[in-house]
N, C-alpha and C positions, 0 to 999 in steps of 0.2 A: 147659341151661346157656347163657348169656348169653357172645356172642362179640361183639369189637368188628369193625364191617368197614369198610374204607377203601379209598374207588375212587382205582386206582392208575394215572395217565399218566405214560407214558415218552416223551420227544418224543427226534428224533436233532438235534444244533444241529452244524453246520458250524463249526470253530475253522482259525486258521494251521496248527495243531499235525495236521489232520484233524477225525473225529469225533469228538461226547463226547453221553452220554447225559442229560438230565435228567428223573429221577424228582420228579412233584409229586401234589399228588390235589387236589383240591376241597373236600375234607371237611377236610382240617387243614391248617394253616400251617408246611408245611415242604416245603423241595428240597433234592433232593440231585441231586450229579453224578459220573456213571461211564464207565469204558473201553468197557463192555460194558453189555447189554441184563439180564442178571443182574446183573454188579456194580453197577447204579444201583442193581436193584431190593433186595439185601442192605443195602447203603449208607440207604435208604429205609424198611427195616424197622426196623435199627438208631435212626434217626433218632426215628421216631415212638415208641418203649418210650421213647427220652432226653424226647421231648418229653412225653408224657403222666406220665411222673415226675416231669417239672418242671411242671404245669400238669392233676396228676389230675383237678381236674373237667372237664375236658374228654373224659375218657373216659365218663362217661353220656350225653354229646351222642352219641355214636359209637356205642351198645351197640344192638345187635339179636341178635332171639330168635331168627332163623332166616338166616343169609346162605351165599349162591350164591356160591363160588369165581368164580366168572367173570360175575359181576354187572359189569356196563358202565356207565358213562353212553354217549350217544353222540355222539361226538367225529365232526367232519368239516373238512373244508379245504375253503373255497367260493374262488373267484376273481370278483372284480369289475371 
């Protein structure tokens, strides 16, 4: 069975208000933003069924035959 898999970053962004989470990926054109480290990432799910209904061919760019729950890219913060 063909599953779509989509690498998922969460950054934490400092607001007046305190923190807020934003969920984004690499692989598709969408953010979202949350309270919390789960609520981005539901917010996020949700997002991406919206988008891919509105814009189905984009789901064959996305489909693989074998994905790793915890497939990464790898993310770093360098200082210069």
């Amino acid at each position: 069975m063909n599953r779509i898999g989509i690498n998922l970053v969460i950054e934490r962004e400092k607001k007046e208000s305190g923190f807020v989470f934003i969920a984004s990926s690499p692989d598709i054109n969408v953010f979202v933003e949350g309270k919390n480290i789960d609520e981005a990432r539901n917010k996020f799910i949700e997002a991406v069924k919206h988008h891919l209904e509105t814009f189905p061919e984009e789901k064959t760019i996305l489909m693989k035959e074998e994905v790793s729950q915890f497939e990464m890219p790898i993310i770093q913060k360098i200082f210069l």
